[in-house]
C-alpha positions as CSV (number, residue, x, y, z in Angstrom):
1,X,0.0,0.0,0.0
2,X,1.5,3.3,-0.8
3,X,2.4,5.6,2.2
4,X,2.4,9.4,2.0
5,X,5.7,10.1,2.4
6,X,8.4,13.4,3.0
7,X,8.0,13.5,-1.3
8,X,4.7,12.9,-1.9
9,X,3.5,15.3,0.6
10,X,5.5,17.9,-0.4
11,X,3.3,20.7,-1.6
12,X,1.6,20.3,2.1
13,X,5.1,20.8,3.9
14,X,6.0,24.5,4.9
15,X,9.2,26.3,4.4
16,X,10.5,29.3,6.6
17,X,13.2,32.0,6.1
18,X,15.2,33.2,9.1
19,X,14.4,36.4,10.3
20,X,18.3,37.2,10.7
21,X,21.0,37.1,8.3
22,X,23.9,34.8,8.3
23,X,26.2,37.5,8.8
24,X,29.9,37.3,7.9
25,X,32.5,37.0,10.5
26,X,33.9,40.9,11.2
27,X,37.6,41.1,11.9
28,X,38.5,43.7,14.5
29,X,39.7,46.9,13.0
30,X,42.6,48.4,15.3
31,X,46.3,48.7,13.5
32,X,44.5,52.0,11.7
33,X,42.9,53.1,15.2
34,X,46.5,53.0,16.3
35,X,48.2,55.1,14.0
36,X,48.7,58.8,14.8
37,X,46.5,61.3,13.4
38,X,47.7,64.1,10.9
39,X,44.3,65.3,9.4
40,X,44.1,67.9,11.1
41,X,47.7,68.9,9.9
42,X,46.6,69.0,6.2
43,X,43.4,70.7,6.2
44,X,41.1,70.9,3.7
45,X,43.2,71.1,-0.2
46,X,46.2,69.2,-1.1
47,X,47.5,65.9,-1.6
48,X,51.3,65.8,-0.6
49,X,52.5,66.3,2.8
50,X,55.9,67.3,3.3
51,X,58.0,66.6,6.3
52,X,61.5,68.4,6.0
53,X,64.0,66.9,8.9
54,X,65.4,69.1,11.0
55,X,69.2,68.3,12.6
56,X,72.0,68.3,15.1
57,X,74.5,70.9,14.7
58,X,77.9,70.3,15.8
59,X,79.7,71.7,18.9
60,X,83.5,72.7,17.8
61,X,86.6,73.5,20.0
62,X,87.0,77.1,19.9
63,X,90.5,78.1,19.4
64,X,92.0,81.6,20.8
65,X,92.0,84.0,18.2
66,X,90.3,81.9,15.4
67,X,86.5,82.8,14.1
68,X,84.0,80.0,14.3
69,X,83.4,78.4,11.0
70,X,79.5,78.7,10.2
71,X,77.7,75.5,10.0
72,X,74.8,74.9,7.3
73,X,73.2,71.9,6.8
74,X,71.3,71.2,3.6
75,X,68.2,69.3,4.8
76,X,65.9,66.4,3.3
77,X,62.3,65.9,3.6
78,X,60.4,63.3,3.2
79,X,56.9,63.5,1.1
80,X,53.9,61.6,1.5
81,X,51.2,61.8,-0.8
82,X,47.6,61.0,-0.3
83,X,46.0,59.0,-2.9
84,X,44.5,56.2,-2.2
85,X,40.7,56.6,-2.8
86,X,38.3,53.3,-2.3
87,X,34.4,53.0,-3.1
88,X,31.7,50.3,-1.9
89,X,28.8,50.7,-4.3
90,X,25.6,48.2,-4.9
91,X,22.8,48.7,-7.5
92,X,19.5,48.2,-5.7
93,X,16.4,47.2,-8.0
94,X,13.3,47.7,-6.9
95,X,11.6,44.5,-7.6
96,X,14.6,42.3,-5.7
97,X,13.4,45.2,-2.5
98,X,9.7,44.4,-3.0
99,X,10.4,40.8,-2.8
100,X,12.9,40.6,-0.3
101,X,11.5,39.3,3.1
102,X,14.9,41.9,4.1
103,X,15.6,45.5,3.9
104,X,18.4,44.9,1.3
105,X,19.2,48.7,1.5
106,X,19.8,48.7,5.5
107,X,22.1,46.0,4.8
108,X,24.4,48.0,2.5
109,X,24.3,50.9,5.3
110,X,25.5,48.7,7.5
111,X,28.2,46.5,5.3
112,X,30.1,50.1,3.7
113,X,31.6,51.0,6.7
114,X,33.0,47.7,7.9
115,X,34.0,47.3,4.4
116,X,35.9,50.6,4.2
117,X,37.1,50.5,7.3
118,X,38.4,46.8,6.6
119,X,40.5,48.2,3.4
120,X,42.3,50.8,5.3
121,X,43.5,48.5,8.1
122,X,44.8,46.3,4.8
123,X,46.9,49.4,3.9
124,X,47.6,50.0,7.5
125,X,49.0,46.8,7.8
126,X,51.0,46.7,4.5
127,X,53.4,49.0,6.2
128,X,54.2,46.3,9.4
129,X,56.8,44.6,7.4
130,X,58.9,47.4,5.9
131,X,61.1,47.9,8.8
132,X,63.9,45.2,8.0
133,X,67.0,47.6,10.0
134,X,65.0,46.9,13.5
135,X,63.3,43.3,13.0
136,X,63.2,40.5,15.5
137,X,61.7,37.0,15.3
138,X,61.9,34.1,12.8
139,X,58.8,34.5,10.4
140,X,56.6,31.0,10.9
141,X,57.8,30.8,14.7
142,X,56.7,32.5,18.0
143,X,57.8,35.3,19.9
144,X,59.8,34.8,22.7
145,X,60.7,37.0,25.4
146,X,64.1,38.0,24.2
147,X,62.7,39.2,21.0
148,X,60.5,41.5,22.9
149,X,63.5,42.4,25.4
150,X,65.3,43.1,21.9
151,X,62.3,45.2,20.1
152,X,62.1,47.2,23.4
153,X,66.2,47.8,23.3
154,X,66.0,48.5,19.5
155,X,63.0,51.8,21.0
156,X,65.3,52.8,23.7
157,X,68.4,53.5,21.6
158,X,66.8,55.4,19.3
159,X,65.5,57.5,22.3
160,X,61.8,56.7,21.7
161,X,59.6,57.9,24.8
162,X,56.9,55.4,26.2
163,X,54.4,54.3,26.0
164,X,54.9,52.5,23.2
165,X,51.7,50.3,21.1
166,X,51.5,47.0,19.8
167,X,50.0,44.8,17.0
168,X,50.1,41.1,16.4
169,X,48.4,38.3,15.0
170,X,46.0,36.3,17.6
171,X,48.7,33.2,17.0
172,X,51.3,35.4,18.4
173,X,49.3,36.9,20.9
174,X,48.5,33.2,21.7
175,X,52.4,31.8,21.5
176,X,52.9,34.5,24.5
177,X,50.3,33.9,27.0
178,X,52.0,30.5,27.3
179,X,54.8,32.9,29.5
180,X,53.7,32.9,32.7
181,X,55.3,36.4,33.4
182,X,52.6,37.5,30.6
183,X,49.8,36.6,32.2
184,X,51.0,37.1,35.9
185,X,49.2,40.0,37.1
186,X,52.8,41.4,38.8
187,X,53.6,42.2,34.3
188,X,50.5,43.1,33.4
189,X,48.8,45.3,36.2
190,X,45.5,42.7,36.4
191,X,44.5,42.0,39.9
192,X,41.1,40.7,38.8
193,X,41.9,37.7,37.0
194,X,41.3,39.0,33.4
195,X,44.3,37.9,31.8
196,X,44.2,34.3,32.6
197,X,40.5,33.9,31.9
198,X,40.2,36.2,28.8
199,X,43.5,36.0,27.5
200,X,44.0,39.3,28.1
201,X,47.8,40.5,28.0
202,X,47.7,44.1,28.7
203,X,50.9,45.9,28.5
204,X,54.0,44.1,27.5
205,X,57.6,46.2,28.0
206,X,55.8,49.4,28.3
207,X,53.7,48.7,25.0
208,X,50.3,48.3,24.7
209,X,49.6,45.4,22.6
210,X,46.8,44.5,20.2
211,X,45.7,41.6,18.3
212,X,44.9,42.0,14.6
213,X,43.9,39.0,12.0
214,X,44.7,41.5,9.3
215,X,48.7,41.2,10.4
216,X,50.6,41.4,6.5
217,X,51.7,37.6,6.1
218,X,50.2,34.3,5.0
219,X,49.7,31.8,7.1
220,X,52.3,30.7,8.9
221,X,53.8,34.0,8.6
222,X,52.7,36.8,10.4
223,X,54.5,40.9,10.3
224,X,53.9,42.5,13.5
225,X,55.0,46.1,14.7
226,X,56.2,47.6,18.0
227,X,56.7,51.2,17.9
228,X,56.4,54.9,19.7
229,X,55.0,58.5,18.8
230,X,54.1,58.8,15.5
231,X,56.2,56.5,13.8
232,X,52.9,55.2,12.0
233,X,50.4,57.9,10.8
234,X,47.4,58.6,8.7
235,X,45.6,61.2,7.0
236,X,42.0,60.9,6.1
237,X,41.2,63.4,3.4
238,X,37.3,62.0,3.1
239,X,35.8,59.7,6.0
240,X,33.6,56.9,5.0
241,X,31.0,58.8,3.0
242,X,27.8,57.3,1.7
243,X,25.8,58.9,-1.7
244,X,22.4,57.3,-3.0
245,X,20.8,57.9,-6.4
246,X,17.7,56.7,-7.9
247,X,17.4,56.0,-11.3
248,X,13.9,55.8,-12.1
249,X,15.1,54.1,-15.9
250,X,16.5,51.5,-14.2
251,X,14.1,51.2,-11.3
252,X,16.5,51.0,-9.0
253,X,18.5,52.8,-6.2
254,X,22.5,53.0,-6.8
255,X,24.1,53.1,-3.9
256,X,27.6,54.1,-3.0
257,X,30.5,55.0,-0.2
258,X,33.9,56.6,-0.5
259,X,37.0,57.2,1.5
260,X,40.3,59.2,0.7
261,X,43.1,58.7,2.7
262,X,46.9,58.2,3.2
263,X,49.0,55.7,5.7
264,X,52.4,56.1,6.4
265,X,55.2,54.9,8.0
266,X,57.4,57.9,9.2
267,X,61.6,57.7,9.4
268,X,63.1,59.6,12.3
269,X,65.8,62.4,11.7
270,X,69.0,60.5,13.0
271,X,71.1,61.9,16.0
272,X,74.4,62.5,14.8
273,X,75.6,66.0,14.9
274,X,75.3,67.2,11.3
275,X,74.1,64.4,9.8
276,X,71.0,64.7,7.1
277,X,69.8,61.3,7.0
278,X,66.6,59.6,8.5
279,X,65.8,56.2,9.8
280,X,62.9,54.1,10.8
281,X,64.1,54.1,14.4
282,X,61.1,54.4,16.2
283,X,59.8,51.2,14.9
284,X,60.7,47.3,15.3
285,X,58.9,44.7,13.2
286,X,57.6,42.0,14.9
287,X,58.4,38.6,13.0
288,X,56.6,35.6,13.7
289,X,53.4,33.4,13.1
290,X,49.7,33.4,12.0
């Protein structure tokens, strides 16, 4: 005797749609929250920054008798340009918004700015591995303490003032909470328990670290930075702006968002007494594993 089955019955069995959307995994967004800001230094036109050095003169034994011989130093700077301009944009039709059980609109609101803000911590982190004078770690392998040790020595010398910041990949971050004195509250200032239970490391050799999936480097490899002041820096000409047109041809709603901005990586006027050079002194990269 045939039975009504999960196939025969089919027209009878309801379907449902999720009231939420599956929505993609966010990465946080910090190297770029971390790097100084200079908008305010280029306001309004322009789209090269200039940053002329400015250097040591030298102190000469005067001799009885003798005039001092006048010192002039002919001076570098260094130019950064802002260029890089990035746009999010969706075309909207309004028959796929009519039929949608979801406000497809809201949703591109809401994905512009992560994605924007995404693509400038890409550039952000771009710059991490550029720094191969001051590097320590073995790319593919953890940190250890004497590469931190090192990467704060490498600050100090070049007379870099703390505090200093921090970013590395959650595998690194991970590779040195397995050091006790990382997560012993005597290192990291936490007299609650947080560091243990959240993984939290706090402050490492007077530098504020942060963890980062966006680190430059393929798995296994992983670029991290230490550094002070402004070593890193970023101008943002035009914020994450969003513009909306309808085209009433097309029937639809074209949707976009832009951003303008620059990041650099800044090299430090060297100490010697009439020297003219610069170096990247008040940064270390951070070598090690994803």
């Amino acid at each position: 005797m045939p039975n009504v089955t999960q196939t025969t019955a089919d027209v009878f069995i309801d379907e449902y749609w999720a009231d939420e959307l599956n929505r993609a995994v966010e990465y946080k967004i910090v190297i770029t929250e971390n790097f100084s800001d200079f908008t305010s230094k280029m306001r309004n036109s322009g789209d090269l920054f200039h940053r002329p050095a400015r250097h040591h003169l030298t102190a000469n034994t005067k001799s009885p008798g003798t005039d001092a011989t006048p010192e002039a130093l002919t001076e570098t700077q260094q130019n950064f340009t802002v260029s890089t301009h990035q746009i999010v944009a969706q075309e909207i039709e309004d028959i796929a918004e009519i039929m949608s059980k979801y406000d497809i609109r809201a949703e591109f609101n809401r994905e512009f700015s992560y994605a924007l803000g995404r693509a400038m911590d890409v550039a952000a982190a771009a710059l991490l591995d550029d720094n191969t004078a001051q590097s320590v770690g073995v790319l593919g392998s953890e940190l250890t303490d004497a590469n931190l040790v090192r990467a704060w020595q490498y600050l100090m010398d070049g007379a870099a003032t703390p505090p200093f910041k921090g970013v590395v990949s959650p595998a690194t971050w991970a590779g040195l909470l397995l050091i006790e004195k990382f997560t012993n509250q005597l290192y990291n200032g936490d007299t609650g328990g947080k560091a243990l239970h959240e993984a939290q490391i706090g402050k490492i050799y007077q530098a504020t670290m942060f963890v980062s999936q966006l680190t430059v480097g393929t798995a296994p490899n992983s670029s991290g930075h230490m550094w002070a002041a402004d070593h890193f820096f970023k101008i943002i000409k035009r914020k994450p702006t969003p513009h909306a047109q309808y085209d009433p041809f097309a029937v639809a709603w074209k949707l976009s968002a832009d951003q303008i901005f620059g990041v650099f990586e800044n090299q430090e006027a060297d100490e010697g007494a009439a020297v003219t050079t610069v170096s990247r002194l008040w940064g270390v990269r951070l070598q090690s594993i994803k």
